[in-house]
BAROKE-342532 format. One record per residue (C-alpha): x, y, z; residue in one letter. Coordinates in steps of 0.5 Angstrom, whole numbers, padded with zeros to 4 digits, always signed. Example, Ala and Ser with C-alpha at 12.3 -4.5 7.8 and 13.67 -1.06 7.14 Angstrom:
<pts>
+0025-0009+0016a;+0027-0002+0014s;
</pts>
This chain:
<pts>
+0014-0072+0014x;+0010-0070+0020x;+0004-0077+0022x;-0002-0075+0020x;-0007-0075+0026x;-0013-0081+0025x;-0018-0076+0023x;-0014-0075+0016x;-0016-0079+0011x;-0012-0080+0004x;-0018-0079-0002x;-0019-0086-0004x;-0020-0087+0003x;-0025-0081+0004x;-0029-0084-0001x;-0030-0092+0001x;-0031-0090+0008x;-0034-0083+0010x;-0039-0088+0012x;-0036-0090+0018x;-0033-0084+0020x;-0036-0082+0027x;-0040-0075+0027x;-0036-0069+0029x;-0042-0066+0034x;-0038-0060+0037x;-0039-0056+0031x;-0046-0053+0029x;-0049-0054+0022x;-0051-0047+0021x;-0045-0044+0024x;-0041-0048+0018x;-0041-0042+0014x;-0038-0037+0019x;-0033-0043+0021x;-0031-0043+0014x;-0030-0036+0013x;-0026-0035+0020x;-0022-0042+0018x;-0020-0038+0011x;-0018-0032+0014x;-0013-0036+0019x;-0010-0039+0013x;-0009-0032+0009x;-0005-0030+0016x;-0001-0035+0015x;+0001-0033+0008x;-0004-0038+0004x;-0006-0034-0002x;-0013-0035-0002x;-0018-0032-0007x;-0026-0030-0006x;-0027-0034-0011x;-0024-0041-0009x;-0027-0039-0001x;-0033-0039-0005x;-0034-0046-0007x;-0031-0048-0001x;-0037-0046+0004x;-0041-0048-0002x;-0037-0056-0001x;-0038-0055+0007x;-0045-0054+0006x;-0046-0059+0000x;-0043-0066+0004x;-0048-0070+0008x;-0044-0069+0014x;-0039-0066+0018x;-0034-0070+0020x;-0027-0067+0021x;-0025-0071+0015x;-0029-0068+0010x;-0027-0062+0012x;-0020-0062+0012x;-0020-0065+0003x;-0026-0060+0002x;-0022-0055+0004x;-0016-0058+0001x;-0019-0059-0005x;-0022-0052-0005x;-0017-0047-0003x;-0010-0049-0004x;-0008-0049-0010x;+0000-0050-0009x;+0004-0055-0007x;+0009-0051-0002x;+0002-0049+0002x;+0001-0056+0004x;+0004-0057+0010x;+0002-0050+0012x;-0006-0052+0011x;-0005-0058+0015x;-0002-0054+0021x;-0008-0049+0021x;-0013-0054+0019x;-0011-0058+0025x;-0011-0052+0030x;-0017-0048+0027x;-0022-0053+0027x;-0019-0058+0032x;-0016-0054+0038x;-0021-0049+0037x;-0026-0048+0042x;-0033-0046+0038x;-0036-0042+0043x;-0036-0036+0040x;-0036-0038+0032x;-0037-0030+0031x;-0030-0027+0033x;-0027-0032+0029x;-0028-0028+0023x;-0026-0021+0021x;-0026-0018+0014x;-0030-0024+0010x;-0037-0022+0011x;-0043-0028+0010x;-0050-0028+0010x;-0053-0035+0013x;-0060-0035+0012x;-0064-0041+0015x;-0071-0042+0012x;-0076-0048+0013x;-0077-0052+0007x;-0086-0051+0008x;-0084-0043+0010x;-0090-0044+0016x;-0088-0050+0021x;-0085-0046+0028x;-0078-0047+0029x;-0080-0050+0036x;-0084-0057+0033x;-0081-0062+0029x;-0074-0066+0031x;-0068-0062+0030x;-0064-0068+0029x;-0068-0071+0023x;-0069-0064+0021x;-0064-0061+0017x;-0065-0053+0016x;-0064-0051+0008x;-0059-0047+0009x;-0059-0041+0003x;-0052-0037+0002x;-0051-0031+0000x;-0044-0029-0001x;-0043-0021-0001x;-0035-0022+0000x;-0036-0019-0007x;-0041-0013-0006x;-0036-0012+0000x;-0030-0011-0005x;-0034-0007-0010x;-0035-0001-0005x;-0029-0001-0002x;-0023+0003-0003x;-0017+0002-0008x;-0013+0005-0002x;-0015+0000+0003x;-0015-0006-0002x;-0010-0012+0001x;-0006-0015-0004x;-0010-0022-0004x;-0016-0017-0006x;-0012-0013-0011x;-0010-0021-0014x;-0018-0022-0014x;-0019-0015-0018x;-0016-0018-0024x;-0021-0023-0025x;-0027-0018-0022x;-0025-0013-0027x;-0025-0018-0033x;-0032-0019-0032x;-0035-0010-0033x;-0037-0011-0039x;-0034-0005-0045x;-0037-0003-0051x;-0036+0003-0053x;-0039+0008-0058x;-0041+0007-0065x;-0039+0011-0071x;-0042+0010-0077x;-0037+0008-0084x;-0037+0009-0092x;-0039+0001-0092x;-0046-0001-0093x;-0048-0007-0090x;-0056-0012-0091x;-0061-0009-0087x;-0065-0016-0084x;-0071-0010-0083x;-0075-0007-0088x;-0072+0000-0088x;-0066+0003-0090x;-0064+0005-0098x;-0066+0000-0103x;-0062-0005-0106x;-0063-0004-0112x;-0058-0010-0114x;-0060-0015-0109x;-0067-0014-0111x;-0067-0015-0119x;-0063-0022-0117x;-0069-0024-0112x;-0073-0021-0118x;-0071-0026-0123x;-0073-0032-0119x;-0080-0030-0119x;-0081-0029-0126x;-0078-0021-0125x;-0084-0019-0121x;-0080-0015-0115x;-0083-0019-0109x;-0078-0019-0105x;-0075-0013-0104x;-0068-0012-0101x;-0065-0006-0096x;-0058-0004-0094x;-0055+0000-0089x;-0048+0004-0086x;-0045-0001-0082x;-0042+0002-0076x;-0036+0000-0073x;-0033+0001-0065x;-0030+0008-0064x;-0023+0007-0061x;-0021+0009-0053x;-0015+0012-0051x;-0014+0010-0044x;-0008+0017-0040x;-0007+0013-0034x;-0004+0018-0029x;+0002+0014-0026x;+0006+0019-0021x;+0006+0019-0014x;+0000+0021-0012x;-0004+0016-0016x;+0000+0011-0013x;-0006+0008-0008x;-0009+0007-0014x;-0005+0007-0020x;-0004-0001-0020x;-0012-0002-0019x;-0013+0003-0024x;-0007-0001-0028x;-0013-0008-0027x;-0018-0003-0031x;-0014-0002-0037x;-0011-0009-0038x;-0018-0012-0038x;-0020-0005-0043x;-0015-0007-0048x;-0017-0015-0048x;-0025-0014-0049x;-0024-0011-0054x;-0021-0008-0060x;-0019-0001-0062x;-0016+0001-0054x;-0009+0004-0054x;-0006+0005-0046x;-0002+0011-0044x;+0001+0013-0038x;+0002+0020-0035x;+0007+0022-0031x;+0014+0026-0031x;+0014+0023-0039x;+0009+0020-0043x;+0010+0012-0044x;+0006+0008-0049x;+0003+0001-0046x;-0001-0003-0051x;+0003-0007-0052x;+0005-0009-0044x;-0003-0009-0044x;-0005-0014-0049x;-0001-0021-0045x;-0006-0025-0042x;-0003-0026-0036x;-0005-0020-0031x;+0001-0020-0027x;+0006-0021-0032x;+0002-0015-0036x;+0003-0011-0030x;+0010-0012-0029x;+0011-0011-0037x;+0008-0005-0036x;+0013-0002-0029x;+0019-0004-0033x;+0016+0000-0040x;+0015+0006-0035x;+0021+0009-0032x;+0018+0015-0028x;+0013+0011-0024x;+0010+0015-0017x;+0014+0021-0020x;+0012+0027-0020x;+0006+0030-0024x;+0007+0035-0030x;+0000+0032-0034x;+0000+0038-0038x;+0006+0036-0041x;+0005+0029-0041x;-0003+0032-0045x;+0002+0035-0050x;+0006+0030-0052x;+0000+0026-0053x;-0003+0031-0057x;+0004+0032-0061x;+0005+0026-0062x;-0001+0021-0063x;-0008+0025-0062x;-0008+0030-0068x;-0005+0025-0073x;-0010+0021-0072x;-0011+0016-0067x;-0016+0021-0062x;-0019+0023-0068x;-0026+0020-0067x;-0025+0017-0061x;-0027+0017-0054x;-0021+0019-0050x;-0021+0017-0042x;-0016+0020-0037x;-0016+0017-0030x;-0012+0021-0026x;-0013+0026-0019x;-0012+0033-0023x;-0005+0034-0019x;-0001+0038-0024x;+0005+0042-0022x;+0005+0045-0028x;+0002+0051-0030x;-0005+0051-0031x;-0006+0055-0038x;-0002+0049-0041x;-0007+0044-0038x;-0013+0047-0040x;-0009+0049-0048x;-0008+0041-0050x;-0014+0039-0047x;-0017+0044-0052x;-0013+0041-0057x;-0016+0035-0055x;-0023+0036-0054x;-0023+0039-0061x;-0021+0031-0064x;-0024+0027-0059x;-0031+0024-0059x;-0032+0025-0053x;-0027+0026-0046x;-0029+0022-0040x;-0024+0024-0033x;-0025+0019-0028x;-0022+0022-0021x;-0021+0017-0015x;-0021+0024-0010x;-0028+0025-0013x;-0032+0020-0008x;-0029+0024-0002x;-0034+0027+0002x;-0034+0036+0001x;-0030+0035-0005x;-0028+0039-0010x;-0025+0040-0017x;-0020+0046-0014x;-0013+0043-0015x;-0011+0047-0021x;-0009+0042-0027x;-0017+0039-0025x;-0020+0046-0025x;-0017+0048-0032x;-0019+0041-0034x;-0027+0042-0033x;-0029+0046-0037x;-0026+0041-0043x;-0030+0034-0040x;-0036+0031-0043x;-0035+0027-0036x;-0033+0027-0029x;-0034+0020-0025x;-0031+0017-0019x;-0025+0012-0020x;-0024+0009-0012x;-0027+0003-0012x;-0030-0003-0018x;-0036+0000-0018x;-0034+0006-0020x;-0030+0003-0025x;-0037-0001-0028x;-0039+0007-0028x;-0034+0008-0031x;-0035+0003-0036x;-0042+0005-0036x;-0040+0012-0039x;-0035+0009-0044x;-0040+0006-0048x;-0045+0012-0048x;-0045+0016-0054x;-0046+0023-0054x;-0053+0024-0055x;-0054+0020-0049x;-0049+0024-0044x;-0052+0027-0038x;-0050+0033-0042x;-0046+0037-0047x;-0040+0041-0048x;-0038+0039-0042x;-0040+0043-0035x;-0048+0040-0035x;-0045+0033-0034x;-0040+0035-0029x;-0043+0039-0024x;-0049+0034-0025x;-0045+0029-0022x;
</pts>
């Protein structure tokens, strides 16, 4: 094993002696953050899997510590950001040409695809910045971490696969309720309206000497619809299949009641691929299930099949069905627009998500999403994690509250 350099210290003696350890004065305190991120970058160049998450608490450490030596930063960021044995070595090696043979002139070009926000403000908000002692006066430094806003409006198509890693756990987060339907069941009523319970209200009657003070109400219970999520597989989703794939294994772990399909040139059943833990071993399940992924598109087909052989015996009956999928069909457009018919007929309501939506002058003209249209209560973009939590947004309206009914309303206001 390469000798480490004196400035490398083990942990028990990074606690017994940062005391003593000179001061690094070639890197400014301020520019700590910008460092940082430029420092995280260079170590996904060289094949460290870093998540934003673990970046995050690194630059957070970074600016928590007292001082800036090199050996805090070193075991802040060893701490931090590794988290394999084997990526050892290779954090040393970067650690010691990025922060100790780097010149810090110009801190900005270190950094080019995480972005940090460093605000600086006087602990009064009043004093000018010339007065005081810059070496007693340490500036409050506020950080706003935007690396998550960034990911949030940025194309799945653009996505590297650090971020499509991180997209598992940014889904995971979208929150997804869904529609209610009301059921046979009664259940107490807390409130004081609703049906009389008759029973309830004798029971409390009698330990009042009879008199019926205390009245009881019931109410229908209500139970969350079912949602049926027809991803679109074939070659031209597959930009997005694999982020959209994220979207439906954290739908169908949030909650009950959620069936998986994926489209292409057959219909594939995935809920079972999706309902492991796991979000890798849930994607690989799910690309060994498919036999026919990024082939062609016959969604029209694929719709039938559904139909056939799930939809119509009970499974889309009541349930809020969501299609993700850019409408490219090589089939004929008469058999689209027949089974989405067939669909819409038992479904509560149908969402179409389209990546392609967000592209600017577009328009629904491809002819498996023009014979769609007519058909969707409806129509949202797909292409980023914000359109998914609008996506979300949208599952978990009722019919009642959608933008529109009967389908054209919604989809053209959107």
């Amino acid at each position: 094993m390469a000798e480490q350099p004196d400035w490398v210290l083990t942990p028990r003696q990074f606690q017994g002696e940062r005391a003593a350890l000179p001061e690094d004065r070639s890197v400014d305190r301020s520019k700590l953050p910008i460092l940082a991120a430029g420092f995280v970058q260079a170590l996904r160049d060289a094949g460290v899997e870093v998540p934003i998450g673990a970046t995050l608490l690194y630059v957070q450490a970074l600016c928590a510590v007292n001082s800036v030596n090199r050996s805090e930063r070193y075991w802040c960021g060893r701490t931090t950001l590794i988290t394999r044995s084997e990526d050892f070595m290779t954090y040393h090696k970067v650690f010691g040409r990025y922060w100790v043979g780097a010149e810090f002139d110009d801190a900005e070009q270190m950094t080019t695809t995480t972005t940090i926000a460093v605000d600086q403000q006087d602990e009064d908000g009043a004093e000018d910045s010339t007065g005081g002692d810059d070496d007693e006066a340490e500036p409050d430094i506020t950080m706003r971490y935007s690396a998550v806003e960034v990911l949030r409006d940025k194309d799945f198509a653009e996505y590297s696969k650090v971020e499509l890693a991180e997209l598992a756990h940014l889904v995971s987060q979208i929150r997804i309720g869904g529609a209610v339907r009301p059921s046979r069941r009664q259940k107490r009523s807390l409130k004081r309206r609703g049906q009389p319970d008759l029973r309830r209200t004798v029971r409390r009657a009698l330990a009042n000497d009879g008199e019926p003070i205390d009245r009881a109400f019931r109410k229908p219970s209500e139970h969350p619809r079912r949602v049926v999520l027809l991803l679109d597989i074939s070659g031209s989703m597959e930009a997005y299949s694999r982020a959209l794939l994220r979207f439906v294994h954290a739908t169908v772990l949030a909650r009950g009641r959620v069936e998986a399909f994926a489209l292409g040139t057959r219909l594939t059943r995935l809920t079972r691929e999706m309902a492991t833990l796991d979000p890798d071993r849930a994607l690989t399940n799910a690309a060994e299930a498919v036999e026919d992924w990024s082939g062609g598109t016959r969604l029209g087909e694929s719709i039938r099949s559904f139909n056939d052989e799930w939809a119509v015996r009970g499974m889309a009956r009541g349930a809020v069905v969501v299609v993700l999928s850019d409408g490219w069909d090589r089939g004929e457009p008469e058999l689209m627009a027949e089974q989405m018919a067939r669909l819409s007929r038992v479904a509560y309501r149908i969402v179409w998500s389209n990546p392609l939506k967000a592209t600017d002058g577009y328009a629904p003209l491809a002819r498996g999403m023009a014979a769609a249209l007519p058909y969707l209560d409806e129509f949202v973009e797909g292409h980023s994690l914000r359109a998914l939590e609008q996506l979300a947004a949208a599952i978990n309206r009722s019919a009642e509250e959608s933008p529109g009914s009967g389908g054209f309303p919604s989809v053209l206001s959107s």
